[in-house]
ModelCIF file with pLDDT and N, C-alpha, C, O atoms, coordinates in Angstrom:
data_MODEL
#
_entry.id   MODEL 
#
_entity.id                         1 
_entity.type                       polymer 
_entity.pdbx_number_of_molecules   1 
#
_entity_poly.entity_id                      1 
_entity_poly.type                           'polypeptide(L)' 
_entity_poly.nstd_linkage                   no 
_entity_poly.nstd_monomer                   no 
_entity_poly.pdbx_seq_one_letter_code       
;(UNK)(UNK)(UNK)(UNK)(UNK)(UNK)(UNK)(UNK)(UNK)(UNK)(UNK)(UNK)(UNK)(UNK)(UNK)(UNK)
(UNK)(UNK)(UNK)(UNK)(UNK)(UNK)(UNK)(UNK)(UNK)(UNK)(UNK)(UNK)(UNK)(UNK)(UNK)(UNK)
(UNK)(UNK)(UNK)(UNK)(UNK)(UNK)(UNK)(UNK)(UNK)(UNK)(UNK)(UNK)(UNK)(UNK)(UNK)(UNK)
(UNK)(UNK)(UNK)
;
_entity_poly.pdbx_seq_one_letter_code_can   XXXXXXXXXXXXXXXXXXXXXXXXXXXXXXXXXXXXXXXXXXXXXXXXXXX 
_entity_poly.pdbx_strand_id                 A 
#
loop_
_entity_poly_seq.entity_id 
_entity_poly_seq.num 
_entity_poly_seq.mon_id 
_entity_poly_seq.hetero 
1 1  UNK n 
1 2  UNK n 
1 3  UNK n 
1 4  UNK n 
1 5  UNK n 
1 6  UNK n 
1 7  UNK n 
1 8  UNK n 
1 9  UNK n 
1 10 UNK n 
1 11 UNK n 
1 12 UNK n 
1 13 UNK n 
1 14 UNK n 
1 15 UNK n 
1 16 UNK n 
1 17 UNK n 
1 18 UNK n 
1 19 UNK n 
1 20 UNK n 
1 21 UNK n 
1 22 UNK n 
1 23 UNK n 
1 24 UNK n 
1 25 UNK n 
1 26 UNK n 
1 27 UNK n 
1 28 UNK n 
1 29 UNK n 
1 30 UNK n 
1 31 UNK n 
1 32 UNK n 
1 33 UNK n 
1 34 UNK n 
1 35 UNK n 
1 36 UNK n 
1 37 UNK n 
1 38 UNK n 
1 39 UNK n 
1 40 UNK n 
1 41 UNK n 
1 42 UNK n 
1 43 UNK n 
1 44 UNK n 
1 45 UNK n 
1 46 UNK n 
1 47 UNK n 
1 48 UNK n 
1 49 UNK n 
1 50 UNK n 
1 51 UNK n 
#
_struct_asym.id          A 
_struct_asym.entity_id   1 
#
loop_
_ma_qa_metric.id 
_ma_qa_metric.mode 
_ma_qa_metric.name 
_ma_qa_metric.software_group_id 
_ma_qa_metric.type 
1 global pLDDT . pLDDT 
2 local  pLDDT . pLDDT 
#
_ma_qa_metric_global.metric_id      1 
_ma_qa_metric_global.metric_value   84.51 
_ma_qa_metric_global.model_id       1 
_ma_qa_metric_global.ordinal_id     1 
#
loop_
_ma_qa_metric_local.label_asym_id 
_ma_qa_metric_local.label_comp_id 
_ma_qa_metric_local.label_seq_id 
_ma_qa_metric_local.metric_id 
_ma_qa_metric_local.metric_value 
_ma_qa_metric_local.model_id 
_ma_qa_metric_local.ordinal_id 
A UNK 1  2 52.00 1 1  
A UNK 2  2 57.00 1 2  
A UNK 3  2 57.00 1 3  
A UNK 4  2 57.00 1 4  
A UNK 5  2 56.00 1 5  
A UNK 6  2 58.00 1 6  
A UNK 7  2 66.00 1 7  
A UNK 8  2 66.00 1 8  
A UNK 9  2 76.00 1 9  
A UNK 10 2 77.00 1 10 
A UNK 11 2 79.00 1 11 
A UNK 12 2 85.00 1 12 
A UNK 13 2 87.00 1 13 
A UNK 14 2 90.00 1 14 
A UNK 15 2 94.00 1 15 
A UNK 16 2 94.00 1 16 
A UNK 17 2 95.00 1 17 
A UNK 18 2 95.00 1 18 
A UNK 19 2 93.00 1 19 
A UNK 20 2 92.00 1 20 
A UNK 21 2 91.00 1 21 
A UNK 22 2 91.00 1 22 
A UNK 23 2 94.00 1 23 
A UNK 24 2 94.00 1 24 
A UNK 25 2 93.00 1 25 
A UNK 26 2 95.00 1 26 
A UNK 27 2 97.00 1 27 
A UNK 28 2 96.00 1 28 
A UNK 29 2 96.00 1 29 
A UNK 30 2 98.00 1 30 
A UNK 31 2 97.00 1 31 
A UNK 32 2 96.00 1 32 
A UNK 33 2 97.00 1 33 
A UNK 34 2 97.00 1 34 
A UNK 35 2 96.00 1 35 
A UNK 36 2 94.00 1 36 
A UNK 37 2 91.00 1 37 
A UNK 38 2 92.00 1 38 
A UNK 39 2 94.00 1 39 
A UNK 40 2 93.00 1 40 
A UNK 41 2 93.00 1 41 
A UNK 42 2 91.00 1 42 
A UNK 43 2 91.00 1 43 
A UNK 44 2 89.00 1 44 
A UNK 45 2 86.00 1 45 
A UNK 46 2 85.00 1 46 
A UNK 47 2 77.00 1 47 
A UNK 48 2 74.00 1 48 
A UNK 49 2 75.00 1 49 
A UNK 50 2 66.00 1 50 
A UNK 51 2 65.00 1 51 
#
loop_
_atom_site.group_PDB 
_atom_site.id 
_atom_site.type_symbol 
_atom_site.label_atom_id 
_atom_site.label_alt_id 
_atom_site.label_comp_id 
_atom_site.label_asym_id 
_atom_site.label_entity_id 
_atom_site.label_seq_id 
_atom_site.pdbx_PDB_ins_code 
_atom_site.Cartn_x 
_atom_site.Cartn_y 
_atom_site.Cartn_z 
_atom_site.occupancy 
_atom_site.B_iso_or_equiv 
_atom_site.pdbx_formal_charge 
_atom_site.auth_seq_id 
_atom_site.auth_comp_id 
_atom_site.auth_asym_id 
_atom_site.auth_atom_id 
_atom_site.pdbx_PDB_model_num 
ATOM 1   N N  . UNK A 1 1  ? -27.345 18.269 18.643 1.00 52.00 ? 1  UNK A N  1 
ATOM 2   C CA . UNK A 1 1  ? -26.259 18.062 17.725 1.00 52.00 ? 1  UNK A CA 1 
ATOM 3   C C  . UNK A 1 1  ? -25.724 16.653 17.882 1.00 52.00 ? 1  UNK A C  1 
ATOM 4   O O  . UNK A 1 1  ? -25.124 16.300 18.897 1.00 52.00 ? 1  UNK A O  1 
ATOM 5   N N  . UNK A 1 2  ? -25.950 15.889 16.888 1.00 57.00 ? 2  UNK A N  1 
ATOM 6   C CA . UNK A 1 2  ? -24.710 14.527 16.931 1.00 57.00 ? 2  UNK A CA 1 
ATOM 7   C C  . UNK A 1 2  ? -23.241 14.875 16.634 1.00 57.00 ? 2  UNK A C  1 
ATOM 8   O O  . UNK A 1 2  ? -22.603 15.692 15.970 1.00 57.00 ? 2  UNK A O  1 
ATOM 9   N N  . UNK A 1 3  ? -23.057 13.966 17.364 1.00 57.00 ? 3  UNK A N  1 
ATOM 10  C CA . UNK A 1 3  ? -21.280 13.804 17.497 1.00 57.00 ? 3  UNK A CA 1 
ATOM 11  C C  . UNK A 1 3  ? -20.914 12.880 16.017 1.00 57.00 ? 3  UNK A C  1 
ATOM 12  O O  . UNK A 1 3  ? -21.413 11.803 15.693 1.00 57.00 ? 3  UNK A O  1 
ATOM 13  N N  . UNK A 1 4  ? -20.037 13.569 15.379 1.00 57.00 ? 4  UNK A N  1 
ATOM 14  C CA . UNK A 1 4  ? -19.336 12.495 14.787 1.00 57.00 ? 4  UNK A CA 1 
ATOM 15  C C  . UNK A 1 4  ? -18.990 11.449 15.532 1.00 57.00 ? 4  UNK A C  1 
ATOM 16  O O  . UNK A 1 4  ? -18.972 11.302 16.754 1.00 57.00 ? 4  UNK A O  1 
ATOM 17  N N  . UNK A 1 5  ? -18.517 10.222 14.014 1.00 56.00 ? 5  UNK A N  1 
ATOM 18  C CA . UNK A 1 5  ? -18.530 9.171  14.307 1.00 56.00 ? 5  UNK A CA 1 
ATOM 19  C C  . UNK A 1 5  ? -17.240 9.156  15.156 1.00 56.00 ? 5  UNK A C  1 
ATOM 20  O O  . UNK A 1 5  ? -17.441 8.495  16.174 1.00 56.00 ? 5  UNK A O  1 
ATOM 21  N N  . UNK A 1 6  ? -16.101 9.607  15.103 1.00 58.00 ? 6  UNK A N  1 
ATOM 22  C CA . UNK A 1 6  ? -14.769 9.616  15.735 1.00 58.00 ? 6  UNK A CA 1 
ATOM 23  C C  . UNK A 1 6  ? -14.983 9.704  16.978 1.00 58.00 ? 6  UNK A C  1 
ATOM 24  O O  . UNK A 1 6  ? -14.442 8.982  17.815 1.00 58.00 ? 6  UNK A O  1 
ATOM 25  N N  . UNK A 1 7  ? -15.951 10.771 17.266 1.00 66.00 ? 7  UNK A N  1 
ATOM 26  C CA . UNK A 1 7  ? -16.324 11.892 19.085 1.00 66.00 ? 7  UNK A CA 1 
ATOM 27  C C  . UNK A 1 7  ? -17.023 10.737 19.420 1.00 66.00 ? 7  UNK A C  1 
ATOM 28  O O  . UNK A 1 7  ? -16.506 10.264 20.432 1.00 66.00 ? 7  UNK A O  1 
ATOM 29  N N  . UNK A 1 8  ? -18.170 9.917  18.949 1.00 66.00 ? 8  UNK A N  1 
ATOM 30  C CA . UNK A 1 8  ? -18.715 8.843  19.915 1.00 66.00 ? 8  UNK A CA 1 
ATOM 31  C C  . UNK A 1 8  ? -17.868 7.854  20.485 1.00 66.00 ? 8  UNK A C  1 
ATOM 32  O O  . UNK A 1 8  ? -16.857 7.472  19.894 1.00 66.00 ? 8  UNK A O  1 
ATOM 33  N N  . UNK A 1 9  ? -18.323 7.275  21.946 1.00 76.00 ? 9  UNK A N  1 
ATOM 34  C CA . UNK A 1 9  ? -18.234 6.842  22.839 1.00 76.00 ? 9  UNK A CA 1 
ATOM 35  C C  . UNK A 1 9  ? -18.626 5.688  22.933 1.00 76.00 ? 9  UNK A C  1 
ATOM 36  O O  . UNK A 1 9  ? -19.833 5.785  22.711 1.00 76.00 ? 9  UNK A O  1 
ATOM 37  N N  . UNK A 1 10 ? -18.250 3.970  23.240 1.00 77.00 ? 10 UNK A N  1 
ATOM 38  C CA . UNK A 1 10 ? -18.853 2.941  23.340 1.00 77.00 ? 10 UNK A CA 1 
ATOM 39  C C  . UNK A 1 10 ? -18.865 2.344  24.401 1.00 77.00 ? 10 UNK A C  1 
ATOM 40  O O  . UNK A 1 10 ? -17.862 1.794  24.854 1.00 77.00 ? 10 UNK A O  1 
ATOM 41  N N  . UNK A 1 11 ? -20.275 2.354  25.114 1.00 79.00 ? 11 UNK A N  1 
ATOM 42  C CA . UNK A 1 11 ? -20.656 1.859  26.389 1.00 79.00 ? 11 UNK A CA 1 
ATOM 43  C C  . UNK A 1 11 ? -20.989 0.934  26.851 1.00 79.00 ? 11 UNK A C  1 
ATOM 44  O O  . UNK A 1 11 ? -20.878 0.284  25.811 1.00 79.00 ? 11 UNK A O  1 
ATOM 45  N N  . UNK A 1 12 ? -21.518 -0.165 27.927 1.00 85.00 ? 12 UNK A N  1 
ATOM 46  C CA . UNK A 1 12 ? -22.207 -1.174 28.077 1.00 85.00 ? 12 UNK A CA 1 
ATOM 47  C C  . UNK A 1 12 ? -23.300 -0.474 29.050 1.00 85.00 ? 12 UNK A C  1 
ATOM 48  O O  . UNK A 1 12 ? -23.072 0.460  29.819 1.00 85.00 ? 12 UNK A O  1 
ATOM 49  N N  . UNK A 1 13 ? -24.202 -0.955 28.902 1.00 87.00 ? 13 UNK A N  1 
ATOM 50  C CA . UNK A 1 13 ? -25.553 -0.782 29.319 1.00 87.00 ? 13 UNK A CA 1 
ATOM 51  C C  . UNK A 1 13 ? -26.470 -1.945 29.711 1.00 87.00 ? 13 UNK A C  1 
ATOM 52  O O  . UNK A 1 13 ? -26.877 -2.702 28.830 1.00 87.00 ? 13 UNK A O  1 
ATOM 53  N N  . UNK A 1 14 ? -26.773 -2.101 30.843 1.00 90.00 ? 14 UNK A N  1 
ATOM 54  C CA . UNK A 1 14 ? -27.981 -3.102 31.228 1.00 90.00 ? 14 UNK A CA 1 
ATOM 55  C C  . UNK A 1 14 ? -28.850 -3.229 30.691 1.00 90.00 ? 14 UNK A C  1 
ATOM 56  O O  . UNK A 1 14 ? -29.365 -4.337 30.544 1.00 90.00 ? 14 UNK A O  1 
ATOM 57  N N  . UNK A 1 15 ? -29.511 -1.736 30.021 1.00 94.00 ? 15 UNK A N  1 
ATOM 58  C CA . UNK A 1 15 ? -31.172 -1.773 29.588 1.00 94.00 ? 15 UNK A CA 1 
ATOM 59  C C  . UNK A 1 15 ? -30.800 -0.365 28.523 1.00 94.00 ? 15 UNK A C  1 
ATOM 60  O O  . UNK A 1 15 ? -29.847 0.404  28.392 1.00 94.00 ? 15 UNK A O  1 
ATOM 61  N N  . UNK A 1 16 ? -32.080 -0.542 27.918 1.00 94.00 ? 16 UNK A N  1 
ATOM 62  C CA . UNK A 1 16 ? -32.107 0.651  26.962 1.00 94.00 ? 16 UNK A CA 1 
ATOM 63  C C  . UNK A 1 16 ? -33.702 0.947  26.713 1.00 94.00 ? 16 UNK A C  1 
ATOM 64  O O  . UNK A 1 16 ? -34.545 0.242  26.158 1.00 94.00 ? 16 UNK A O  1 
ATOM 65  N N  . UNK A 1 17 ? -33.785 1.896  27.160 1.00 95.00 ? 17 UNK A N  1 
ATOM 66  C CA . UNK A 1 17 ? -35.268 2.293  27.029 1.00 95.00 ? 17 UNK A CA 1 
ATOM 67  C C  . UNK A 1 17 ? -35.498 3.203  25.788 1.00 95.00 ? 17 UNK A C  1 
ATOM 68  O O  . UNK A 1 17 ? -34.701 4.131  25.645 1.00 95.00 ? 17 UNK A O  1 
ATOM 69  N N  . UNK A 1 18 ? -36.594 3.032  24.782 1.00 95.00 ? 18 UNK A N  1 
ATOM 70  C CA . UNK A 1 18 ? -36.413 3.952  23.452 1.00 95.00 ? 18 UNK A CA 1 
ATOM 71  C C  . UNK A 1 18 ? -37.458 4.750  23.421 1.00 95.00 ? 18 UNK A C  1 
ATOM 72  O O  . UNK A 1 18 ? -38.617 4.445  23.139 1.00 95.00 ? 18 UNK A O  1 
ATOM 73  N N  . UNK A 1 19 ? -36.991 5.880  23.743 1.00 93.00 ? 19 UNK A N  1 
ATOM 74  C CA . UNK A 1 19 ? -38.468 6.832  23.739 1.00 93.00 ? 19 UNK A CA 1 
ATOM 75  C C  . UNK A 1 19 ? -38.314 7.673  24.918 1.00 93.00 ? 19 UNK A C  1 
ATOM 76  O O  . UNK A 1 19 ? -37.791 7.137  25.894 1.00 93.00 ? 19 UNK A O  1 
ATOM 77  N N  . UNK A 1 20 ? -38.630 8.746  25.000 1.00 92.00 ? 20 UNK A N  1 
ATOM 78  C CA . UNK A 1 20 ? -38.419 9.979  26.117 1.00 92.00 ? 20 UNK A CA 1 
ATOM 79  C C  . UNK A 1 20 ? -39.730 10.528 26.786 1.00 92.00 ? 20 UNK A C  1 
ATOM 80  O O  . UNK A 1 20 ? -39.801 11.541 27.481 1.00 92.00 ? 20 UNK A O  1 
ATOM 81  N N  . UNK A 1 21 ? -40.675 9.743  26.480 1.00 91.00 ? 21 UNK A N  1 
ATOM 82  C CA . UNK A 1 21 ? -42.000 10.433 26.841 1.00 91.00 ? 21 UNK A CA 1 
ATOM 83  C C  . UNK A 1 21 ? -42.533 9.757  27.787 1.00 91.00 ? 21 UNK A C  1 
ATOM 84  O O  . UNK A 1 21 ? -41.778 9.073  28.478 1.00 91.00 ? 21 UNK A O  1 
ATOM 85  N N  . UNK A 1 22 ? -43.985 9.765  28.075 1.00 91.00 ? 22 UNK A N  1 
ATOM 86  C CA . UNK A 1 22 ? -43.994 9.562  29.652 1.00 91.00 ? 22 UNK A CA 1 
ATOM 87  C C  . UNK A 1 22 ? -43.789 8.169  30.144 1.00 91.00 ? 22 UNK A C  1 
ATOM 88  O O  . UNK A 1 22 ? -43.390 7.907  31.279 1.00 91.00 ? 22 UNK A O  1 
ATOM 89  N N  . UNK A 1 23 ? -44.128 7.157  29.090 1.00 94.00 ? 23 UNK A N  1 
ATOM 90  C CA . UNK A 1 23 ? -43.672 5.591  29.266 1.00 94.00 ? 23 UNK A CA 1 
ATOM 91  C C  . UNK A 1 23 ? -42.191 5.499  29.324 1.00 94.00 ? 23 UNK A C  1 
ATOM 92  O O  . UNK A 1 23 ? -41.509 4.821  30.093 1.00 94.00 ? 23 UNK A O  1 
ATOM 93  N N  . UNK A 1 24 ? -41.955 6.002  28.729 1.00 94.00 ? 24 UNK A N  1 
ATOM 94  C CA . UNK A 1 24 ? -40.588 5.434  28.801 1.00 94.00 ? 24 UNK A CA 1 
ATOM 95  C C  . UNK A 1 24 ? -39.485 6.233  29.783 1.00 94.00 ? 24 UNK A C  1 
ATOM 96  O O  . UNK A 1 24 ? -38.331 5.803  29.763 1.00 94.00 ? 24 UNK A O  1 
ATOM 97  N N  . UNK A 1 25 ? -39.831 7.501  30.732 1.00 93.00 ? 25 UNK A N  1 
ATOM 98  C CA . UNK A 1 25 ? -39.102 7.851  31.154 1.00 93.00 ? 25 UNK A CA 1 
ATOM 99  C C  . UNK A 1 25 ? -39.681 6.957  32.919 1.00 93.00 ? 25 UNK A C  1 
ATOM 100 O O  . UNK A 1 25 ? -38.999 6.882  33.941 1.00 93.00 ? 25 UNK A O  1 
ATOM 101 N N  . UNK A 1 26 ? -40.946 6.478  32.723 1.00 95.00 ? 26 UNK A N  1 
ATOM 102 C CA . UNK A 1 26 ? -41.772 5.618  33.785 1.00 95.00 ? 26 UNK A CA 1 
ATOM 103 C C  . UNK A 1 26 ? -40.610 4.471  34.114 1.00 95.00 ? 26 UNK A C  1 
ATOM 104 O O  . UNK A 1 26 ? -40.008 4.150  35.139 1.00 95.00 ? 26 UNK A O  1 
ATOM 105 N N  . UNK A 1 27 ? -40.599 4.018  32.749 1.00 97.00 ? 27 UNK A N  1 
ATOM 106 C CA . UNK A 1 27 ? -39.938 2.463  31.991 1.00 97.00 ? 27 UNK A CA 1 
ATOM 107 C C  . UNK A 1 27 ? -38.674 2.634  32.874 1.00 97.00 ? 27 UNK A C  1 
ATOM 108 O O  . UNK A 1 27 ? -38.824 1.771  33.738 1.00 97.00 ? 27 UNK A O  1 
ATOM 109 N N  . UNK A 1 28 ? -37.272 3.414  33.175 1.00 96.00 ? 28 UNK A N  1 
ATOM 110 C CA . UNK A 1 28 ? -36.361 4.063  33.076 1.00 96.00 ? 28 UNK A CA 1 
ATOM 111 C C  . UNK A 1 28 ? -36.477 4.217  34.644 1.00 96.00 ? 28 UNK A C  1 
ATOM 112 O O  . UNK A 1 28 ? -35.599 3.630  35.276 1.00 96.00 ? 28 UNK A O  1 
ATOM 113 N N  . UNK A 1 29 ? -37.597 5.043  35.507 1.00 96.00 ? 29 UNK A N  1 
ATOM 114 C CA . UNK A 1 29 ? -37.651 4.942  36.905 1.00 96.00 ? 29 UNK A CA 1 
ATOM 115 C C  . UNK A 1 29 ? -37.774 3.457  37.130 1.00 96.00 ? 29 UNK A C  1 
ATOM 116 O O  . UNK A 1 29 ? -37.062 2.844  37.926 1.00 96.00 ? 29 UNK A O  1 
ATOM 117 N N  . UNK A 1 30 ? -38.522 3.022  36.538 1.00 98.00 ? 30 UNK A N  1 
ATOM 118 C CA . UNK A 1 30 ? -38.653 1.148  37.552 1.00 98.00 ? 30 UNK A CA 1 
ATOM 119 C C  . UNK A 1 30 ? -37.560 0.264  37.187 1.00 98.00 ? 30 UNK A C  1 
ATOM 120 O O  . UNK A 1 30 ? -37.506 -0.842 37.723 1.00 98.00 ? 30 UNK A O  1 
ATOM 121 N N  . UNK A 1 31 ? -36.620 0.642  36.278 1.00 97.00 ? 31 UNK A N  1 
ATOM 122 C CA . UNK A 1 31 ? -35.670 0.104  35.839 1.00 97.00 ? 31 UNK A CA 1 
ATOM 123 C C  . UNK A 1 31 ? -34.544 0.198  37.123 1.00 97.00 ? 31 UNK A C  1 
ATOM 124 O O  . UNK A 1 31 ? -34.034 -0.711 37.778 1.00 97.00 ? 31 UNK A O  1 
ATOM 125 N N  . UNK A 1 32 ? -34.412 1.343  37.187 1.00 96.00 ? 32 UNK A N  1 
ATOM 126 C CA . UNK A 1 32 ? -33.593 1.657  38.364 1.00 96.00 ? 32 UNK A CA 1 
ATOM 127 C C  . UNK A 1 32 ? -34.096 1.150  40.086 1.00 96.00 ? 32 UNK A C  1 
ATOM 128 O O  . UNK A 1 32 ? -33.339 0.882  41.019 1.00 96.00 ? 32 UNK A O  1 
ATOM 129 N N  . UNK A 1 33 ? -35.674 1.143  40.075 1.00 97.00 ? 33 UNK A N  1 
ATOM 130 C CA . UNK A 1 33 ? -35.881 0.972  41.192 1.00 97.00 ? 33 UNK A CA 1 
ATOM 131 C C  . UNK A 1 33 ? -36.106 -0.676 41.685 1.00 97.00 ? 33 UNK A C  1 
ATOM 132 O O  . UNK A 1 33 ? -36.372 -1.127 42.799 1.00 97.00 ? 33 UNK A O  1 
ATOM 133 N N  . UNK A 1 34 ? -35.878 -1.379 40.342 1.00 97.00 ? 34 UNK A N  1 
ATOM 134 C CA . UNK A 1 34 ? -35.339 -3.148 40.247 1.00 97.00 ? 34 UNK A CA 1 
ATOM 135 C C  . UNK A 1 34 ? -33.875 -3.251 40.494 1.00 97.00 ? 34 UNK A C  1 
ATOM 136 O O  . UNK A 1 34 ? -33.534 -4.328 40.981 1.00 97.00 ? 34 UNK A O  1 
ATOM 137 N N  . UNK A 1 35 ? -32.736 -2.209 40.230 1.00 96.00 ? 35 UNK A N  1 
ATOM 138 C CA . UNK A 1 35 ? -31.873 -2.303 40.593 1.00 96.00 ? 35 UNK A CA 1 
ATOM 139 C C  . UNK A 1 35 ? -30.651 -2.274 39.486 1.00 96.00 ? 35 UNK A C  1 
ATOM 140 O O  . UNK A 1 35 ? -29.445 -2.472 39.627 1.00 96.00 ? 35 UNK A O  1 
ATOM 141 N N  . UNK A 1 36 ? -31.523 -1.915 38.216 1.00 94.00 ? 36 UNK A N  1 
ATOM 142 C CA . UNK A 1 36 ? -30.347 -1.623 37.223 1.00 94.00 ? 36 UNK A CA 1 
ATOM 143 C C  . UNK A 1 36 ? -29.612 -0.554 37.291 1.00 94.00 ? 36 UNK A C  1 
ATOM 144 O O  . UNK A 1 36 ? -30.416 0.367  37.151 1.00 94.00 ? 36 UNK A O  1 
ATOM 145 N N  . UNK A 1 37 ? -28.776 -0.203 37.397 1.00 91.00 ? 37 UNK A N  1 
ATOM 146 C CA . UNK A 1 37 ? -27.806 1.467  38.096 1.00 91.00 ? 37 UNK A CA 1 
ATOM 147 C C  . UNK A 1 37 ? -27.338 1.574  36.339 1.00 91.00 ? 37 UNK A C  1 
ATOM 148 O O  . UNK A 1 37 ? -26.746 2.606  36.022 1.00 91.00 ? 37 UNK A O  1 
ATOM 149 N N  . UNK A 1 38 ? -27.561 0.690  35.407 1.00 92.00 ? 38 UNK A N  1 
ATOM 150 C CA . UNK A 1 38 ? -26.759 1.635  34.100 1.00 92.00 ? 38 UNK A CA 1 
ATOM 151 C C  . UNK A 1 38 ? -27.886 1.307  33.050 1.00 92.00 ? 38 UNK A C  1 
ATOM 152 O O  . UNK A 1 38 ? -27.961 0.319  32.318 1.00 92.00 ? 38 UNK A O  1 
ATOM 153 N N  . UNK A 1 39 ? -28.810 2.459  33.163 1.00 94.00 ? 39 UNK A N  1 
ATOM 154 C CA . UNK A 1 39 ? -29.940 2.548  32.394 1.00 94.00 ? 39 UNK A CA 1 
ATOM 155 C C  . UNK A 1 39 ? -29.535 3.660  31.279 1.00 94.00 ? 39 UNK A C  1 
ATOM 156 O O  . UNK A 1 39 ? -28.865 4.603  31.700 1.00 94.00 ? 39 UNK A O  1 
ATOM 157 N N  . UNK A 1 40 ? -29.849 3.646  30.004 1.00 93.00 ? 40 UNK A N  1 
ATOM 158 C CA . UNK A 1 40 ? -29.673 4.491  28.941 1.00 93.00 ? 40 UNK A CA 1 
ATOM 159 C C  . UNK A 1 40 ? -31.187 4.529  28.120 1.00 93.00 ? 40 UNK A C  1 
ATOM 160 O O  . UNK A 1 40 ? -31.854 3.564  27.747 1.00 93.00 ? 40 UNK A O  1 
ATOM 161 N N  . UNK A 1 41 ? -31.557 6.365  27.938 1.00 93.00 ? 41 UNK A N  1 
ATOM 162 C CA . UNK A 1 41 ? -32.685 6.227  27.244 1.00 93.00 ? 41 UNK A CA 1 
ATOM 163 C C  . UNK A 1 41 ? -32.582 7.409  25.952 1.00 93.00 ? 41 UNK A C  1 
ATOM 164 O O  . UNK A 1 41 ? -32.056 8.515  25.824 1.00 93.00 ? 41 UNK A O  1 
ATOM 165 N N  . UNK A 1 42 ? -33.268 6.640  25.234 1.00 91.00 ? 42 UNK A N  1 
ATOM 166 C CA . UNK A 1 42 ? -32.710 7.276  23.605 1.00 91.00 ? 42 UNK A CA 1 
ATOM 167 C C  . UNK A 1 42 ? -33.786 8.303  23.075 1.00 91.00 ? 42 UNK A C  1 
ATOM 168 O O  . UNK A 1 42 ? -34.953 8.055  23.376 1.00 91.00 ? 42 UNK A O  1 
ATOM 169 N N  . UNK A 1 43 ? -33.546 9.334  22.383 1.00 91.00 ? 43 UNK A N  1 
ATOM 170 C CA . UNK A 1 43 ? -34.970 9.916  22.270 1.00 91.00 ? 43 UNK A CA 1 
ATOM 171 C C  . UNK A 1 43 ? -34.427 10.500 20.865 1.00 91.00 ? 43 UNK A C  1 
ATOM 172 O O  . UNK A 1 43 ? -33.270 10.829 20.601 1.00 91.00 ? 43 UNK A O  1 
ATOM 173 N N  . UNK A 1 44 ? -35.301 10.533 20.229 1.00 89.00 ? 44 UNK A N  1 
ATOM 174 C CA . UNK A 1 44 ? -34.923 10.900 18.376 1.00 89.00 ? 44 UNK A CA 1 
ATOM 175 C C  . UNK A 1 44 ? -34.940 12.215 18.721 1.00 89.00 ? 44 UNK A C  1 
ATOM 176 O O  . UNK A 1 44 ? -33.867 12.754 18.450 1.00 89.00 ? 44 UNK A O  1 
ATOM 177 N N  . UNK A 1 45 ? -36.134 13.291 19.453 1.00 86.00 ? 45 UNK A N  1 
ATOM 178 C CA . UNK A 1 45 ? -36.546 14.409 19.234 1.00 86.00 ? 45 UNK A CA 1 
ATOM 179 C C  . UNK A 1 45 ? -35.435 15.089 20.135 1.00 86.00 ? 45 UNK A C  1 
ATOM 180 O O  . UNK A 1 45 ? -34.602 14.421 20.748 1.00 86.00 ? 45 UNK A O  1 
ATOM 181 N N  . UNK A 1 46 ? -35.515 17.036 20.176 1.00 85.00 ? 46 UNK A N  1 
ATOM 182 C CA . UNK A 1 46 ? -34.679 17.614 20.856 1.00 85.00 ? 46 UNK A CA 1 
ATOM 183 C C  . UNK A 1 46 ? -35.261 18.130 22.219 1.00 85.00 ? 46 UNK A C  1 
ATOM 184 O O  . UNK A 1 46 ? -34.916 19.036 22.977 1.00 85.00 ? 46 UNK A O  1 
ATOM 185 N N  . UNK A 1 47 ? -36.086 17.379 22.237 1.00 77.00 ? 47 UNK A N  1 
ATOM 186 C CA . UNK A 1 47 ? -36.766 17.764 24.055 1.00 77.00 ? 47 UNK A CA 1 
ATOM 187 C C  . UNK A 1 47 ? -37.308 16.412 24.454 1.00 77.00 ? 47 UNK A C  1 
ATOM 188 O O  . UNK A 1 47 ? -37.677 15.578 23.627 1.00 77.00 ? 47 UNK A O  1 
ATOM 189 N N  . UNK A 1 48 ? -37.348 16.178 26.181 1.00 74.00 ? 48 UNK A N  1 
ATOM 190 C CA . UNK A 1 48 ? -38.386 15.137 26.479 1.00 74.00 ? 48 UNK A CA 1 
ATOM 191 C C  . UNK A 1 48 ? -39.649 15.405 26.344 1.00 74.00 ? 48 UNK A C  1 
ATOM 192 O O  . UNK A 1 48 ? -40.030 16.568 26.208 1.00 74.00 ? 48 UNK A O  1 
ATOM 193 N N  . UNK A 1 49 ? -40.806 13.965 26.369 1.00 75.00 ? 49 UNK A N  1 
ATOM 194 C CA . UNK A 1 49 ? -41.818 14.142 26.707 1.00 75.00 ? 49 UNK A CA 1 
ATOM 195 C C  . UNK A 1 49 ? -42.828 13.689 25.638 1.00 75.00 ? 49 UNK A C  1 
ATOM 196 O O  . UNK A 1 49 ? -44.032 13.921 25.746 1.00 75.00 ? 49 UNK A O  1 
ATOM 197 N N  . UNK A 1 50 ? -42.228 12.970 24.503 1.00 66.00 ? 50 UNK A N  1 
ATOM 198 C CA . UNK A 1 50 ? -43.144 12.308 23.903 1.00 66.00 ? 50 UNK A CA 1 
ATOM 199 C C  . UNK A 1 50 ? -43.659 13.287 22.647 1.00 66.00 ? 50 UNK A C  1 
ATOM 200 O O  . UNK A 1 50 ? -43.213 14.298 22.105 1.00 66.00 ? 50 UNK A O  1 
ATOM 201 N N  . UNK A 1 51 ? -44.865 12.420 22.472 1.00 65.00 ? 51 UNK A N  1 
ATOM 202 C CA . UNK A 1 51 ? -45.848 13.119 21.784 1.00 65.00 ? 51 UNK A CA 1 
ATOM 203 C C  . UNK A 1 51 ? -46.855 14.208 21.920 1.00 65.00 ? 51 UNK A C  1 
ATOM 204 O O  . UNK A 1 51 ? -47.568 14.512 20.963 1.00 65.00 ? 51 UNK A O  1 
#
């Protein structure tokens, strides 16, 4: 479910990874393990894991 526009939230973020499947949740571990602590990853669909 999306949130209306009112209910959203505006964040800052280091990185943004687009995609929930196995690259990008990869993308998202090495992100963190370089040392970014505010990683955000976006996924259109209603489950992880790609295609």
């Amino acid at each position: 479910m999306i949130p209306a526009q009112s209910e959203r939230t505006v964040r800052d973020v280091r990185a943004v990874v687009v995609g929930a499947g196995f690259s990008g949740i990869g993308a998202a571990v090495r992100l963190r393990e370089a040392g970014f602590d505010d990683v955000l990853v976006l996924e259109k669909g209603t489950h992880l894991g790609g295609t």
